[in-house]
C-alpha positions in Angstrom: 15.5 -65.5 67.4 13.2 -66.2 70.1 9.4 -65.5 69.6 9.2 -62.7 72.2 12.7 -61.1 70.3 10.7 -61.6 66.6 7.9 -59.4 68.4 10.3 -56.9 69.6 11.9 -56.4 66.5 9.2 -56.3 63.7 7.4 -53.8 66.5 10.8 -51.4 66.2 11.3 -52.1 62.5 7.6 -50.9 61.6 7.8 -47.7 64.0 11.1 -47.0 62.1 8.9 -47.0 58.7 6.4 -44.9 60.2 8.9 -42.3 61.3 10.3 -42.1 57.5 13.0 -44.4 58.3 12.6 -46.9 55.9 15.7 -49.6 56.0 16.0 -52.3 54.5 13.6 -53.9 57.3 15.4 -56.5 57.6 14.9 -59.3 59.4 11.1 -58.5 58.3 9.5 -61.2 56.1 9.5 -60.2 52.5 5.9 -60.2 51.5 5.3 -58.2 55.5 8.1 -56.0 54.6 6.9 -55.1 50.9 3.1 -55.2 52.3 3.8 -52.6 54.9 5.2 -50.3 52.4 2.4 -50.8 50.1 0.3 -49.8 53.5 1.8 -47.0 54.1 2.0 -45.7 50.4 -1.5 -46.1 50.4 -2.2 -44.0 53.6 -3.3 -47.0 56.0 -3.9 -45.3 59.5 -2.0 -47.8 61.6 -3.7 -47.4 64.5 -7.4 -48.7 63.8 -9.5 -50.1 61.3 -11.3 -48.2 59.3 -12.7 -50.6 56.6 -15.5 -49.7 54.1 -19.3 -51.7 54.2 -20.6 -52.9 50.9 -24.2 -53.5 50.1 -23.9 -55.6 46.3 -22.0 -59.0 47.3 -23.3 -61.9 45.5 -23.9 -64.5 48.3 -25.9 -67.1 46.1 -22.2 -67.3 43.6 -20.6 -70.1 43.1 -17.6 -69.2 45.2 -19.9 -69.2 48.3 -22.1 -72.5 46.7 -18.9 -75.2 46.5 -17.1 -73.4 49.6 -19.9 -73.6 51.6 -19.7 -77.9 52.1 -15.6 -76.6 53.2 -16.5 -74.0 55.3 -19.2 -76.4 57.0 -16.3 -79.1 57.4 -13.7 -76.9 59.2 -16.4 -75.2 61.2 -16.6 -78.7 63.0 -13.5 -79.5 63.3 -12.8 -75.7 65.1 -15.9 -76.1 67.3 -15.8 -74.6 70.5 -12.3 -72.9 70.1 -11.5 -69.5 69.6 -10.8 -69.3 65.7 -13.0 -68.7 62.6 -13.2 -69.3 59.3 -14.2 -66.6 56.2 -14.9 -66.4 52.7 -13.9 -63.6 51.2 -14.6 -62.2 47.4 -12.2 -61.3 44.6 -12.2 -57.5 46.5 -11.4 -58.7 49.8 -15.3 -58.3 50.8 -16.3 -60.9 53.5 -18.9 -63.2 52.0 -19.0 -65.5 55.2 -18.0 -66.6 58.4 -18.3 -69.3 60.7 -16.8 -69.0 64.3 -16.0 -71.7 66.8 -16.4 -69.4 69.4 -19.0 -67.1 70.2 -16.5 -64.9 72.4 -14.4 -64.7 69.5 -16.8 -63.6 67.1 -17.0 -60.5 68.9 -13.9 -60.2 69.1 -13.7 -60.0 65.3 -16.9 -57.9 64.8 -15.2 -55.5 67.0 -12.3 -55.3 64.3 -15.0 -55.3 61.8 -14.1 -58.4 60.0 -17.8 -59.3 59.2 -19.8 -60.0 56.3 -20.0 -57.2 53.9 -17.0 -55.5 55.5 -13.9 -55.1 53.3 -10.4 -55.8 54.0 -8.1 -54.9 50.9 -4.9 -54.0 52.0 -5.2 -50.4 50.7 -7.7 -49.9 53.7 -6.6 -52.4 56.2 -3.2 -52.8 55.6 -1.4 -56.0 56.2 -3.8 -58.8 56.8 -4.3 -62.8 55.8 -7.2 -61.3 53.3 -6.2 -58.4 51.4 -2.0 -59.4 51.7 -3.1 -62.7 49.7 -4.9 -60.6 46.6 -2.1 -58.1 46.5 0.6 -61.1 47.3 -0.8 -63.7 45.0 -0.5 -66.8 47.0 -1.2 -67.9 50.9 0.2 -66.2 53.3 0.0 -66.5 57.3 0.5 -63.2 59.4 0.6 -63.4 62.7 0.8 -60.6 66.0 3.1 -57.7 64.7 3.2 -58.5 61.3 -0.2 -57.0 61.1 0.4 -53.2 59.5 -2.7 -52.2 62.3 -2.1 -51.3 66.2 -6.2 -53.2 67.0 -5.5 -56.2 64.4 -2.1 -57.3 66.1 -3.7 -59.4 68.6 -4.8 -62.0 65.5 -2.9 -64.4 63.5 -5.0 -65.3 59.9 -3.7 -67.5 57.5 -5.3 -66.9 54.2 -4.9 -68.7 51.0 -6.3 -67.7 47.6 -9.3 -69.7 45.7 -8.6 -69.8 42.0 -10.8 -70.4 39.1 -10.2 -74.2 38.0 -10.4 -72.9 33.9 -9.6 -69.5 33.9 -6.8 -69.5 37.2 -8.1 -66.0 38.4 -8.6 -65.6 42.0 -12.5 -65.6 42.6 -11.7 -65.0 46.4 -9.9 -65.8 49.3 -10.1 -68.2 52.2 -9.1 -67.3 55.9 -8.4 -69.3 59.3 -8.3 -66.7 62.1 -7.2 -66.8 65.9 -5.9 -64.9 68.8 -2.0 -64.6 67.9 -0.8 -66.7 70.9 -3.2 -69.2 70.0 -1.2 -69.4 66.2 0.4 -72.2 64.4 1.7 -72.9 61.0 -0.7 -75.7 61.2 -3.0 -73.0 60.2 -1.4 -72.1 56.6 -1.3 -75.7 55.8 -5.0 -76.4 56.9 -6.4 -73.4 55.0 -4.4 -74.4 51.4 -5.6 -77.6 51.7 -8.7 -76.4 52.1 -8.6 -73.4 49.5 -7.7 -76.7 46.9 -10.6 -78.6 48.4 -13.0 -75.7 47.3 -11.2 -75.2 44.1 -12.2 -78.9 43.3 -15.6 -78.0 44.0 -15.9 -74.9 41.3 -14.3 -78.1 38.4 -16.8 -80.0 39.9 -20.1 -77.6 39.8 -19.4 -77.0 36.2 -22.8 -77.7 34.9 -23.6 -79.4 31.2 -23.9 -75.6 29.7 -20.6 -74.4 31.1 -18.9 -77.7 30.3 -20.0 -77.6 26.8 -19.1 -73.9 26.3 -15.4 -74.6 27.5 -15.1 -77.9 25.3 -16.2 -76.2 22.2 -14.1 -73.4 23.2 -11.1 -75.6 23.3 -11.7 -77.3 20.0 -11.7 -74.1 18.2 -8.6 -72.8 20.0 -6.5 -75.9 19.3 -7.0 -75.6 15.2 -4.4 -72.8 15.1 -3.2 -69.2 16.2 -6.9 -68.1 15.6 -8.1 -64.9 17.9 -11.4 -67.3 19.9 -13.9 -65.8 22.1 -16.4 -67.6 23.8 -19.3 -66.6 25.6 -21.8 -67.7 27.7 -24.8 -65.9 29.9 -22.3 -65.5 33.1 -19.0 -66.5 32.1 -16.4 -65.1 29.0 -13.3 -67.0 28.1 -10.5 -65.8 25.6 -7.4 -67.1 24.6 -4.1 -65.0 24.4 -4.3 -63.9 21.2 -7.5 -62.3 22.0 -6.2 -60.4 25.0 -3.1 -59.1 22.9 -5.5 -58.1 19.6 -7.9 -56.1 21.5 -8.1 -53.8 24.4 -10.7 -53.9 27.2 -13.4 -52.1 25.8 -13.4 -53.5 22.3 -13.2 -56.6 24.2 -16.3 -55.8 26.5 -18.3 -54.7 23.4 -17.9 -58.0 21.4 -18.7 -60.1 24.3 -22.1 -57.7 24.4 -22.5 -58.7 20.9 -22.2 -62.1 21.0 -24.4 -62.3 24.3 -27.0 -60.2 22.7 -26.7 -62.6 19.2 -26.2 -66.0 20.5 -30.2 -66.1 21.3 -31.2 -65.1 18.3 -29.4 -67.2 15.5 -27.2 -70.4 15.1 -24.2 -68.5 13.5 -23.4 -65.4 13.2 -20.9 -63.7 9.8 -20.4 -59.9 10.1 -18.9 -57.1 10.3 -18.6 -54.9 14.4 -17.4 -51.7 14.5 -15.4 -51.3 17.7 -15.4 -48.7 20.7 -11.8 -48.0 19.8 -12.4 -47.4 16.4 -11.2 -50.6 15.2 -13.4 -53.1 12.7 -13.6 -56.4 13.0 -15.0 -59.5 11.3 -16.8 -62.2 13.5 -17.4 -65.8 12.8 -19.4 -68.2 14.8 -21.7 -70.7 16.2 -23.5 -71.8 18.9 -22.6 -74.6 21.4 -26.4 -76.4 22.8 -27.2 -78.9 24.9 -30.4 -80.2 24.1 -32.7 -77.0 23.2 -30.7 -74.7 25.7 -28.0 -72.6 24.1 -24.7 -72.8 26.3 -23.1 -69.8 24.5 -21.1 -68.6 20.8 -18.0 -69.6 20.2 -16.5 -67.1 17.7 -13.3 -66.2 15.5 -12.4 -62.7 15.9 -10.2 -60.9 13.0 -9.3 -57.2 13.0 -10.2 -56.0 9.6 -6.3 -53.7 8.6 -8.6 -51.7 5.6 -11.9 -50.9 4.3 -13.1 -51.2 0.6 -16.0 -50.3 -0.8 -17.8 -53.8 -0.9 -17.2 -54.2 2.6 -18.1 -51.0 3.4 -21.7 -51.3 2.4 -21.9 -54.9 4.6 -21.4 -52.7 7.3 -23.7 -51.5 9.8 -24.0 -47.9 9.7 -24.5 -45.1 11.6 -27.6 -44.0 13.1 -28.8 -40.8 12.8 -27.8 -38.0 15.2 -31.3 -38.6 17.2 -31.1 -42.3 17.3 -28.3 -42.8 19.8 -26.4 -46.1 19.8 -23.1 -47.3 19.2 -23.2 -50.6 20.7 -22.6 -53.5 18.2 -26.1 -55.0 18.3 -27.9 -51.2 17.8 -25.7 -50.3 15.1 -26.6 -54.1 13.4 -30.1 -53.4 14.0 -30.2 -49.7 12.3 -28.2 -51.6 9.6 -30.7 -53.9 8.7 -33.8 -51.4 9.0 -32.1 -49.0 6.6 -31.0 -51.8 4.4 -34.8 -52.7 4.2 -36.3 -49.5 4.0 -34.5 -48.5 1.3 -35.1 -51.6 -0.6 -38.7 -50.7 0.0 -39.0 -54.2 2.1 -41.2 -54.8 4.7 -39.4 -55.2 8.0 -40.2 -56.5 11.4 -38.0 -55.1 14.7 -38.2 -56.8 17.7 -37.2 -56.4 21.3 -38.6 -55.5 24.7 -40.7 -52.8 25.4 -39.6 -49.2 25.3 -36.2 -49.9 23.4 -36.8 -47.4 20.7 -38.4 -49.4 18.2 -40.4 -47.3 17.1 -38.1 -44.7 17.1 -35.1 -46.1 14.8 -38.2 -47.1 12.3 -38.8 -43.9 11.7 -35.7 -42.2 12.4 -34.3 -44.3 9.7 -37.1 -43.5 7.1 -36.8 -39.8 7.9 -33.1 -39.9 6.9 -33.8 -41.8 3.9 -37.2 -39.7 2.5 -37.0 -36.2 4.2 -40.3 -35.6 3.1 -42.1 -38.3 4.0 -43.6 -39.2 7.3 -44.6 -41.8 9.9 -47.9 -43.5 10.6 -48.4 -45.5 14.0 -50.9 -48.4 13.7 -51.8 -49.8 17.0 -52.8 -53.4 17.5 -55.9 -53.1 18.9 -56.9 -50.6 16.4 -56.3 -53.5 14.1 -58.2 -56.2 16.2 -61.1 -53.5 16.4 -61.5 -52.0 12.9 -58.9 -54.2 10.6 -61.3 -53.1 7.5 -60.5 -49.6 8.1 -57.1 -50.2 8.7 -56.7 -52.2 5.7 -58.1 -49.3 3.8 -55.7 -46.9 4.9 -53.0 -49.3 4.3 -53.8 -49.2 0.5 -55.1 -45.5 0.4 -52.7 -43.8 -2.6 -50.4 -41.1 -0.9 -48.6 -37.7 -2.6 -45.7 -38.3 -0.4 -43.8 -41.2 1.1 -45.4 -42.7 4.1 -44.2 -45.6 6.5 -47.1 -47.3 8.4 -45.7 -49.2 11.3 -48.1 -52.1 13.4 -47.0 -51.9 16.4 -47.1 -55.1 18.6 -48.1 -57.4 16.1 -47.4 -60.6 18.3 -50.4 -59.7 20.1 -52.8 -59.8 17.2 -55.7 -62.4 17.2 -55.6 -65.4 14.5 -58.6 -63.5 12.6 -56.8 -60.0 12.7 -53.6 -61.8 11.1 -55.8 -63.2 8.5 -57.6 -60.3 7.7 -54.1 -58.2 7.3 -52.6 -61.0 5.1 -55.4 -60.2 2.5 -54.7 -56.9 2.1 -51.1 -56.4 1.8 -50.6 -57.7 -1.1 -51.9 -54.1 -2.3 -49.9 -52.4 0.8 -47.9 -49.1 -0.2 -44.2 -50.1 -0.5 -43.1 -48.8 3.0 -44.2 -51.3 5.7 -42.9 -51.8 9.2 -44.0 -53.6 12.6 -42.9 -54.5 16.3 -43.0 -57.1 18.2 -41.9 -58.2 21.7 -41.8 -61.3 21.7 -41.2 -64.2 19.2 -43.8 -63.9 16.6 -44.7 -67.8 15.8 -47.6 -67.1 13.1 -46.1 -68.2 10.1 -48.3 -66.6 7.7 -47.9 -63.4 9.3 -44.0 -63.8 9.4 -45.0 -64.0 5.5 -45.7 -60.7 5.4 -42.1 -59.3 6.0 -39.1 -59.4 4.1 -36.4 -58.6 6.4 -36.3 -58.5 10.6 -34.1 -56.6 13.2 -33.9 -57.2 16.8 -33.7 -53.9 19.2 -31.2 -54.7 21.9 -32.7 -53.8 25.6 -30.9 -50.9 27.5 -29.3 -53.0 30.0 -27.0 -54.6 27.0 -26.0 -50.9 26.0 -24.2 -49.3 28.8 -21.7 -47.9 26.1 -24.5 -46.2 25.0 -25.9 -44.6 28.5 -24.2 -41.2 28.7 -24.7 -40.5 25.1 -28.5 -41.5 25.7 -28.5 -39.1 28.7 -27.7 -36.8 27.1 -30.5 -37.1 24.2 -33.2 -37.7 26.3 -32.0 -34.5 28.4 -32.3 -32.4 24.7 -35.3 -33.9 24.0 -37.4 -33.2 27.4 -35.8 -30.1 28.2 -34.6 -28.1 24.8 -32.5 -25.2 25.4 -31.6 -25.7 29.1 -28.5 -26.2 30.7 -28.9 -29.7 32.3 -26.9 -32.2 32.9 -25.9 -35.2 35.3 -23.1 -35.2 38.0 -20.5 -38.1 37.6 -22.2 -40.0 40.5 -25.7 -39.5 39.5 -24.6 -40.9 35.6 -23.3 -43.7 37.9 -26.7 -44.5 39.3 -28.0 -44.9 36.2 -25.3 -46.9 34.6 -25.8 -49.2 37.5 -29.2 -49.4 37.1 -31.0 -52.3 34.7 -33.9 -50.3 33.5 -36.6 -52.8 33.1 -38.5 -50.2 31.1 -35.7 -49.2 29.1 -35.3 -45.9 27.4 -38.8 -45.5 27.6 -38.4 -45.4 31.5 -35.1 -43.9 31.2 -37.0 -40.4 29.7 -39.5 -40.7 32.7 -37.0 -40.8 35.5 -35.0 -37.9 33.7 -38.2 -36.0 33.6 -39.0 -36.9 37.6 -35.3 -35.4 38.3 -35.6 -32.4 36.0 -39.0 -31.5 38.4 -36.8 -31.6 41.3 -33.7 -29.7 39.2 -35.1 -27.9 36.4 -31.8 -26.3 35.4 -28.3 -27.1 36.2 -26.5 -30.5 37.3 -28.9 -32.9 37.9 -27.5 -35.1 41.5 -28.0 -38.6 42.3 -29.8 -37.7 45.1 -32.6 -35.9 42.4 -33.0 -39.2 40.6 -36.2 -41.7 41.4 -35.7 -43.9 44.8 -35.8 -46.9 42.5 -33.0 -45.9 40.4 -30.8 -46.7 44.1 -31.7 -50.1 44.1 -30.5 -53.3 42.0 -32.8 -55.4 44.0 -32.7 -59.6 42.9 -36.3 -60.5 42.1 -39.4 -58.4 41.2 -40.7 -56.2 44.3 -44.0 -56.1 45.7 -45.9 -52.8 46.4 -44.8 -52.8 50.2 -41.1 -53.8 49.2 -41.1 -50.7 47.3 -42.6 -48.6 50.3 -40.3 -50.0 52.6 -36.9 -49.5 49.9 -37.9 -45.6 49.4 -38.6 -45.1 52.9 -34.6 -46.5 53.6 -33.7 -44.9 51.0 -35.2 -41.7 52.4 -33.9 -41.9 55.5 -30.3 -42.7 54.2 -30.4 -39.5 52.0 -31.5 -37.5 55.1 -28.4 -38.6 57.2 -25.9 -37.9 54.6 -25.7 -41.5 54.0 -24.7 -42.2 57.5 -26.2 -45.8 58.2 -26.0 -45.6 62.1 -28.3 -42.6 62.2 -30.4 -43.9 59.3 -31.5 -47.1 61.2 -32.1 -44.7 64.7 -35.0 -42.5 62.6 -36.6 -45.6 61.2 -36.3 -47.5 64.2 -34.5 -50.7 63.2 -31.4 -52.2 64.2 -28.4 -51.3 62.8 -27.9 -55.4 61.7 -32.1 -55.0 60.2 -31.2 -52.0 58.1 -27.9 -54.2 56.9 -29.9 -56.9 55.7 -32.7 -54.8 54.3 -29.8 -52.8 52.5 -28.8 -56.1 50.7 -32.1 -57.3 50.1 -33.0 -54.2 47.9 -29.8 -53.8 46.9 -29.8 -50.2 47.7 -26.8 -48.2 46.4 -27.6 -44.7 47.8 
């Protein structure tokens, strides 16, 4: 069949689909033929593009680091003639491109095929990008074969860039050029190149990440063991893993371990899962030097519960203390444990995590009638005589006196502490933020839990929502929309629950009953931005963030009231990584 009679018939065999006559297409390449179905099943307009924008692509990855020096090398070698070359992530979203000709690029800017544009094949049908995710493997499609009326002028051969260790695709490499301008050249070039990349990511593998995997493998090649390893970016688990648990129980372990691996060599214990499922961990940490690559852990699902290991468990918090995370419920474990031993116990973590609160939420469940008593540390720096007094001052009811911040105290405030509690009541508690070094004040304490920050509980979110919401605003009807919980979700909350309760309270001012919107949510709460903000960034985020909100999130008109270019308030978008 001639090339002008190919044309001919894949133009009359995809009319024939779109007028419900769906034959056997043959005739039709397979993976065209099946991706054209898909298209239409997925209600692909086939007469233009209309692809999505995205705002949150991460352009410093590794992907776009070792395909970079690739990208670079074919860019030269495609110099001055009309084709280009794109990165694409594991959704299809366009990372980069380089073009060999500047009249070309616009021709593909036209189409939309442009960094941060997407081109799955549910929204852009047949194409060398989103045809290789759904397809598996490289593909080239060229003229007709395109699913789109405005994308039948290209030919892209795409080919997909696997993960050396794990061998999921991280993303997808793509030649394009006009479609006479096509040749099968093209599909060998660009898998030779996709490998080329690939060799890279083995390559880039730092010491940490090296280590992790070795240690990994060592424990996985002693038997039919269920191993999980995890580092601060990457999580790898073996079969046996993926068969025992599902995705959540999964998710929350690797939580666990991330959260744990910081904070002690090996870990022994007991998780209660998100499915309901228990399960006993066992592991260690893998180092290079002083820097902690990861935990490599055993995982075992524990079939029954007896009454030993029942009470090694970590239990429930209290119907005010919200958590049901792994680390949390550890942490409310070990401050009950403590408190009911009549220990003193030290709970760290950041700022505004609920220290505080699970101290004496915990001591409230255990003596009813007692009470709390916050110390603060500069109370202690200023007066410690008169603290020390009240420290050993008899009481007719239980009392728990918590020093707050104690990492913060002076040399002579420590000393002046150690001296008197010796004679302390029985119930003694403190927080700290960061890693208290004193050793004669870590003297002082008997047992220590560490607080996980809010951005390691997003298990936990809604429930806290919902808390907080009670809390603030007792006997209303609030609550928050499904896109407004997924703002917050989303967000990291440097502040933690702490800030969490003051940007509830901001919305509740703008909706004081009723379902709380994104849109009534703090500007910041929009934005995921990649380093700290200065006071101007801020100004300049909420006034885009403003204006988007006014247009009905319509980008176009947004840019015309602030006066930028539609490309200025792009980049600004991905710089604050705004998400309304």
């Amino acid at each position: 069949m001639s090339e002008l009679s190919y044309r001919t018939h894949l133009v009359a065999a995809r009319a024939d689909l779109l007028d419900g006559v769906d034959r056997q297409l043959s005739g039709v390449p397979d993976y065209v033929a099946a991706s054209w179905r898909r298209s239409v099943s997925s209600g692909v307009p086939p007469s233009k593009v209309s692809n999505k924008y995205f705002t949150d692509l991460d352009l410093g990855s590794r992907l776009v680091c070792c395909a970079q020096p690739v990208i670079a090398q074919l860019a030269e070698q495609i110099s001055d003639i009309p084709m280009s070359v794109a990165l694409t992530d594991h959704q299809a979203r366009l990372l980069a491109r380089r073009d060999g000709d500047s009249g070309f690029g616009r021709l593909l800017d036209r189409a939309y095929f442009a960094q941060g544009f997407g081109y799955a094949e549910d929204t852009c049908g047949t194409n060398g990008v989103g045809t290789v995710l759904e397809f598996g493997d490289s593909v080239h499609i060229v003229g007709a074969e395109h699913f789109i009326d405005t994308l039948q002028h290209f030919a892209c051969a795409g080919a997909p860039v696997h993960d050396p260790f794990s061998g999921r695709i991280l993303g997808v490499l793509d030649i394009s050029c006009c479609s006479d301008d096509s040749s099968p050249i093209l599909h060998s070039l660009v898998r030779s190149a996709a490998m080329r990349i690939e060799r890279n990511l083995l390559l880039d593998r730092n010491q940490l990440q090296q280590a992790l995997f070795e240690g990994y493998t060592r424990v996985d090649a002693r038997g039919r063991q269920a191993v999980l390893a995890v580092g601060p970016q990457v999580a790898m688990a073996n079969s046996t893993v993926q068969t025992l648990l599902d995705a959540r129980d999964r998710e929350a372990l690797e939580e666990h371990i991330r959260f744990m691996m910081h904070r002690q060599p090996t870990i022994d214990e007991r998780v209660d899962l998100p499915s309901g499922a228990r399960a006993r961990l066992r592991g260690s940490t893998t180092a290079v030097g002083d820097e902690v690559a990861g935990m490599v852990a055993v995982v075992m699902l524990l079939s029954e519960v007896d009454g030993d290991l029942r009470s090694s468990l970590p239990s429930a918090p209290g119907p005010s203390a919200v958590g049901s995370c792994p680390a949390w419920r550890v942490a409310a474990s070990t401050v009950e444990t403590a408190l009911r031993a009549g220990d003193a116990v030290l709970v760290l973590g950041e700022r505004g995590t609920g220290r505080a609160t699970l101290l004496a939420e915990q001591f409230g469940q255990i003596h009813p009638d007692g009470h709390t008593v916050s110390i603060a540390a500069q109370t202690v720096e200023v007066a410690p005589g008169d603290v020390a007094d009240q420290l050993v001052r008899p009481t007719s009811q239980p009392v728990l006196y918590v020093l707050h911040d104690v990492d913060t105290l002076s040399r002579k405030a420590i000393d002046a502490l150690a001296k008197v509690l010796g004679d302390a009541p029985a119930h003694l508690a403190a927080t700290a933020t960061d890693a208290v070094r004193s050793d004669a004040l870590l003297a002082l304490f008997h047992a220590s839990a560490t607080v996980p920050p809010l951005r390691h509980r997003s298990k936990d979110l809604a429930a806290l929502v919902a808390a907080v919401l009670a809390d603030i605003a007792p006997h209303r009807d609030v609550r928050l929309s499904r896109e407004a919980l997924r703002v917050v979700v989303k967000y990291r909350w440097p502040g933690n629950v702490r800030q969490l309760a003051e940007a509830l309270t901001w919305a509740l001012r703008r909706r004081p009953v009723g379902c709380i919107e994104a849109e009534d949510l703090p500007a910041y709460c929009h934005s995921t931005p990649r380093c700290a903000l200065r006071p101007v960034d801020e100004a300049e985020r909420d006034a885009i963030i403003g204006a988007l909100r006014e247009a009905g999130g319509n980008r176009v008109a947004a840019a015309a009231a602030l006066g930028l270019a539609r490309s200025t308030l792009y980049r600004k978008i991905r710089q604050y990584g705004i998400t309304a």
